[in-house]
C-alpha positions as a Markdown table, in Angstrom:
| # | Residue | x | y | z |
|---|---|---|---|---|
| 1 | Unk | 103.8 | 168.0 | 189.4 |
| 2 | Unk | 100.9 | 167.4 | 187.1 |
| 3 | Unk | 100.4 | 170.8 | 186.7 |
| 4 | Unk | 104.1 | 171.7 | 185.9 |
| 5 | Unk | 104.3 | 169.0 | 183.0 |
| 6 | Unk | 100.9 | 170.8 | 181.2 |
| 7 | Unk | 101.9 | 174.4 | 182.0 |
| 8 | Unk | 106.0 | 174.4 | 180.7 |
| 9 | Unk | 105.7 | 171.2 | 178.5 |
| 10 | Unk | 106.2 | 167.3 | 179.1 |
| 11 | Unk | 110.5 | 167.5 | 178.6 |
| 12 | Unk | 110.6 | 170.2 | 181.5 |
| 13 | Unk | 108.7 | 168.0 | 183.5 |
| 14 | Unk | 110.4 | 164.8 | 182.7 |
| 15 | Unk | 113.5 | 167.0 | 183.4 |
| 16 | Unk | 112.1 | 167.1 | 186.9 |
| 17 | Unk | 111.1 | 164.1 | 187.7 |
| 18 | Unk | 114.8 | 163.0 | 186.8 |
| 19 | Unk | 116.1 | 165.7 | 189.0 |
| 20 | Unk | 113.8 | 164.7 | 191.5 |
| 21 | Unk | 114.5 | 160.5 | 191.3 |
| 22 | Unk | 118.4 | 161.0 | 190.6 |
| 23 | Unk | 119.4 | 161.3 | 194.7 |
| 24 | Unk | 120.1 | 165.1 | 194.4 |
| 25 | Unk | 120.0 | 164.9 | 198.0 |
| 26 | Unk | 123.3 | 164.9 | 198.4 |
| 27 | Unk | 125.4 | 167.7 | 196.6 |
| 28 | Unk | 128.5 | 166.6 | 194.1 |
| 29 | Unk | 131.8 | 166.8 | 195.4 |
| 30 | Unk | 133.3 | 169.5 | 192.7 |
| 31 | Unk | 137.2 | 168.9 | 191.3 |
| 32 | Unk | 139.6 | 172.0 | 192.3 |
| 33 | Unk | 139.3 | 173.5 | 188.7 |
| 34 | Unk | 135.6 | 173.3 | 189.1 |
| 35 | Unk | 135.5 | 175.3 | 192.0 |
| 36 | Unk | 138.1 | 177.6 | 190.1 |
| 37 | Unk | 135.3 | 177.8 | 187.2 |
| 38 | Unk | 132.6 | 178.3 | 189.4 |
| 39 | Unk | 134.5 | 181.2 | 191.4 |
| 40 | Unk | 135.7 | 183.1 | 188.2 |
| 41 | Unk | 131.6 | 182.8 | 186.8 |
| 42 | Unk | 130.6 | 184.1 | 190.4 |
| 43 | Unk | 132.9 | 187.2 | 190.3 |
| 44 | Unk | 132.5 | 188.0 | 187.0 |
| 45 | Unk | 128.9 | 188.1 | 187.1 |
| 46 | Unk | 128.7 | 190.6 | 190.0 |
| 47 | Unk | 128.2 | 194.3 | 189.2 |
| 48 | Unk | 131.5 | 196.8 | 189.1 |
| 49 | Unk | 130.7 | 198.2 | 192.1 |
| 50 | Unk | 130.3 | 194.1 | 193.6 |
| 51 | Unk | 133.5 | 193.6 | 192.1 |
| 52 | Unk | 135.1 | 196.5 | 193.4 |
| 53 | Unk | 133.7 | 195.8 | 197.5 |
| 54 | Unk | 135.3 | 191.9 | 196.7 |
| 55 | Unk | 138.3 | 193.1 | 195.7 |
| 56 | Unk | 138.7 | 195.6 | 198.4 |
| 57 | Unk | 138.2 | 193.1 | 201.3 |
| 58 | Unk | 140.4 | 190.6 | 199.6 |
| 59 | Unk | 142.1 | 191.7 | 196.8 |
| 60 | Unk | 143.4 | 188.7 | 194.9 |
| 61 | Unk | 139.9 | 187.9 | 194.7 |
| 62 | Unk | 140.3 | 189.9 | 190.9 |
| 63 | Unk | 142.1 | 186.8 | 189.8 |
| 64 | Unk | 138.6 | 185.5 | 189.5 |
| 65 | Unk | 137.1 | 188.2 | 187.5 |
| 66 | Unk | 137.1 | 188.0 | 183.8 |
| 67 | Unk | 137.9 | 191.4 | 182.3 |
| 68 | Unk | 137.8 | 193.5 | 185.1 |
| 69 | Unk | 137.0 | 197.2 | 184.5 |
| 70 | Unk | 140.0 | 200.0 | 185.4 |
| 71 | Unk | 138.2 | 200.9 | 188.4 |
| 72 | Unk | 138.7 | 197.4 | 190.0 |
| 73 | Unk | 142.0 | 196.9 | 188.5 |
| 74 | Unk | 142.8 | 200.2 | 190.0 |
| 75 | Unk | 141.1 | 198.9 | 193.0 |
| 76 | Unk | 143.2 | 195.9 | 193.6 |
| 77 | Unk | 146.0 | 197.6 | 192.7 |
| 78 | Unk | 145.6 | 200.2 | 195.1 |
| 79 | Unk | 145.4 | 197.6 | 197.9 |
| 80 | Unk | 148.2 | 195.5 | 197.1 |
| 81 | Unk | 150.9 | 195.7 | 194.2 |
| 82 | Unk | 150.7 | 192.2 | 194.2 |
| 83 | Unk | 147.4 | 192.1 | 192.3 |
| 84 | Unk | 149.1 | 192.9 | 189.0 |
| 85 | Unk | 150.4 | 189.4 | 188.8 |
| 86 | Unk | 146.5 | 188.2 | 189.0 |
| 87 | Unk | 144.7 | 191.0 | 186.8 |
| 88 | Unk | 143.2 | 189.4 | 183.3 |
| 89 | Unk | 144.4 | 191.5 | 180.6 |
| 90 | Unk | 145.9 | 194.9 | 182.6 |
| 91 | Unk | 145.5 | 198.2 | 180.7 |
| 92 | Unk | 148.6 | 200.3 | 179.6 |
| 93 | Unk | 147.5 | 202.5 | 182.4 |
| 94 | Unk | 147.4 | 200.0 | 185.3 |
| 95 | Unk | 150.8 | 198.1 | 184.0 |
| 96 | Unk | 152.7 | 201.5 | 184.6 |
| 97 | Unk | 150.6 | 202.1 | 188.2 |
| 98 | Unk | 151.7 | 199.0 | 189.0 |
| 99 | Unk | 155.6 | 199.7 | 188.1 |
| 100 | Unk | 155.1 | 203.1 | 189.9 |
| 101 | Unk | 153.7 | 201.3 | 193.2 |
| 102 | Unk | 156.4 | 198.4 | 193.1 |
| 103 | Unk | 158.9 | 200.3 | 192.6 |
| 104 | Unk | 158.5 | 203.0 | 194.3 |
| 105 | Unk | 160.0 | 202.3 | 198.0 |
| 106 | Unk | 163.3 | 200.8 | 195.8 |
| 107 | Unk | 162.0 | 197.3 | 195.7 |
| 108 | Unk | 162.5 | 194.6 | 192.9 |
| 109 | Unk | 159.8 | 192.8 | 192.6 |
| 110 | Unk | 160.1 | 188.7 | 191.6 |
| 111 | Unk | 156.7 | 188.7 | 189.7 |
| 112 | Unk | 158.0 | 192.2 | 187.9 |
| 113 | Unk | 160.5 | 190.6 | 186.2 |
| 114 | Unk | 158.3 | 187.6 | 185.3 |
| 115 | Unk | 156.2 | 189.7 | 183.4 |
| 116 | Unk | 158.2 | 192.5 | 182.6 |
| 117 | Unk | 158.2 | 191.5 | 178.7 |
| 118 | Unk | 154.6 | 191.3 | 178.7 |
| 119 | Unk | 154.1 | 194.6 | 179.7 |
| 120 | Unk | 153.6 | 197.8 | 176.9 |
| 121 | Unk | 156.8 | 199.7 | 175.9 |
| 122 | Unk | 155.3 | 202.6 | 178.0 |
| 123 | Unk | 155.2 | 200.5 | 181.0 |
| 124 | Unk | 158.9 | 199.1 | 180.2 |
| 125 | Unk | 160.2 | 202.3 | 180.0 |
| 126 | Unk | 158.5 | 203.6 | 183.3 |
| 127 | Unk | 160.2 | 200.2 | 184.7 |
| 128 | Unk | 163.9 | 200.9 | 183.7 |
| 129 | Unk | 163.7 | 204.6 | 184.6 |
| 130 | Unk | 163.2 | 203.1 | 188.0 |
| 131 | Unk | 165.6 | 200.5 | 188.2 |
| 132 | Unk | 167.7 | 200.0 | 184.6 |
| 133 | Unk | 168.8 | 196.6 | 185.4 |
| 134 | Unk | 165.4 | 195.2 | 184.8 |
| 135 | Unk | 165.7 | 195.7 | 181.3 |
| 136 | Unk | 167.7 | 192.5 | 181.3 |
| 137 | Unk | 164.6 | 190.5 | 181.9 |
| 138 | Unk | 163.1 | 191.9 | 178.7 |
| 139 | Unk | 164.9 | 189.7 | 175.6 |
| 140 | Unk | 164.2 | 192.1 | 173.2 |
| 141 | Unk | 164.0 | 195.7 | 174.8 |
| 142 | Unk | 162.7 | 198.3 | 171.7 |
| 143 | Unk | 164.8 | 200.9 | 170.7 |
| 144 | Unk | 163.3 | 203.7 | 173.6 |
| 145 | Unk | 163.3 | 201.1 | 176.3 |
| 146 | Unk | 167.1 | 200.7 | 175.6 |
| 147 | Unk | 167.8 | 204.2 | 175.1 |
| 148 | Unk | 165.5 | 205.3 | 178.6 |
| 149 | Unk | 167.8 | 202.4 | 180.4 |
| 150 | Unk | 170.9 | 203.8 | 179.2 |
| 151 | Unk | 170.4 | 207.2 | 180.4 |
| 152 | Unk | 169.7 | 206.3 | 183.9 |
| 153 | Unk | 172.4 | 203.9 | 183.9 |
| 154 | Unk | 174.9 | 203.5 | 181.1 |
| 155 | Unk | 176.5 | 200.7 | 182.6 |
| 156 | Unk | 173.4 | 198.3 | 181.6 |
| 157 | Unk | 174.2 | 198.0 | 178.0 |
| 158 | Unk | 176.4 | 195.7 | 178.5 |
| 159 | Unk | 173.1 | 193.7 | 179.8 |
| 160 | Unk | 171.8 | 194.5 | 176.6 |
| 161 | Unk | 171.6 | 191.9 | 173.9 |
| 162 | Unk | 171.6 | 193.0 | 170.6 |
| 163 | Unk | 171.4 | 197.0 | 171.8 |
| 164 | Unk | 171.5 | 199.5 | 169.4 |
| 165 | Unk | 174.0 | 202.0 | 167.8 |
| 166 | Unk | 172.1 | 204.5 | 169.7 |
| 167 | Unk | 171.9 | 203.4 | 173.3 |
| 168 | Unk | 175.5 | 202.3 | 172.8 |
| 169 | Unk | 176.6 | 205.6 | 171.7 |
| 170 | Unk | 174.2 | 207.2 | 174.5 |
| 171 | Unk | 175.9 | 205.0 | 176.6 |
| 172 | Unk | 179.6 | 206.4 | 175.9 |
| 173 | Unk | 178.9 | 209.8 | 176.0 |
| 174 | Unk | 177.5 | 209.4 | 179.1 |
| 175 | Unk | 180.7 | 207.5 | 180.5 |
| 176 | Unk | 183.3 | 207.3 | 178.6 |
| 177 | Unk | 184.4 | 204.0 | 180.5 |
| 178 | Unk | 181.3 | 201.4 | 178.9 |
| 179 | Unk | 183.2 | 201.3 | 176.0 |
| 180 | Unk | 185.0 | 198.9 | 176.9 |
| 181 | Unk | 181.9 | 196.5 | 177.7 |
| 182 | Unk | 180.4 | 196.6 | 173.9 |
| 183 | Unk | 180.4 | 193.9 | 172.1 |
């Protein structure tokens, strides 16, 4: 120990001798959001190609990594729609794969509509072409989001809050009969 103390200083080796007289024998029990913490710094630390081998054996394993690159968003993805729900900060790109891969058997998806309105207009759109009566889970659809519902269904602006002259009239010409459903 002597020779620790003169080679890295004396507050290293008092640091040491605490560590060493402080009963480190037996390891702390860690609260649940510790674990979370030390799970998410684990992950995140791991190369993209780590990352991407973690995610493919379990794939809400991305929940735990901070900023994950497209590849292991892809990744996830690719295993399980679900992931979206887990992914830190999804890219434009992987919003709209994951609208394309939960809606693509037909399905309506809880977690979609939960974060439907956090999602990029591109992704929106790609959403209500699918399936037009999830633009009611967005409060305030833009302008081509409305419009792009409309066409595939004119029957949703009535779903609509607030919609536009244009998606109305969009709506009309399509079928005559939504008219009477404007406000």
């Amino acid at each position: 120990m002597a020779h620790l103390i003169m080679k890295y200083g004396l507050s290293i080796g008092i640091g040491l001798l605490l560590l060493l007289n402080s009963g480190c024998s037996s390891p702390k029990q860690l609260s649940f959001s510790e674990k979370l913490q030390q799970q998410k710094i684990y992950y995140s630390s791991l190369s993209e190609e780590e990352q991407i081998k973690a995610v493919k054996e379990q794939w809400w394993r991305i929940g735990f990594i901070k900023n994950p690159t497209y590849r292991v968003q892809k990744t996830a993805l690719d295993i399980s729609p679900h992931a979206i729900e887990d992914i830190d900060h999804p890219t434009k790109e992987i919003q709209i794969l994951a609208v394309r891969k939960i809606m693509k058997d037909g399905s309506f998806n809880t977690a979609l509509t939960k974060l439907i309105n956090s999602f990029s207009e591109e992704a929106q759109i790609e959403a209500v072409k699918h399936n037009p009566q999830i633009i009611q889970y967005i409060p305030y659809p833009s302008p081509k989001v409305q419009l792009a519902a409309v066409k595939v269904n004119p029957f949703v602006v009535k779903n609509i809050i607030n919609a536009t002259d244009e998606a109305k009239q969009e709506a009309v010409k399509l079928n005559p009969r939504v008219a009477k459903f404007l406000r």
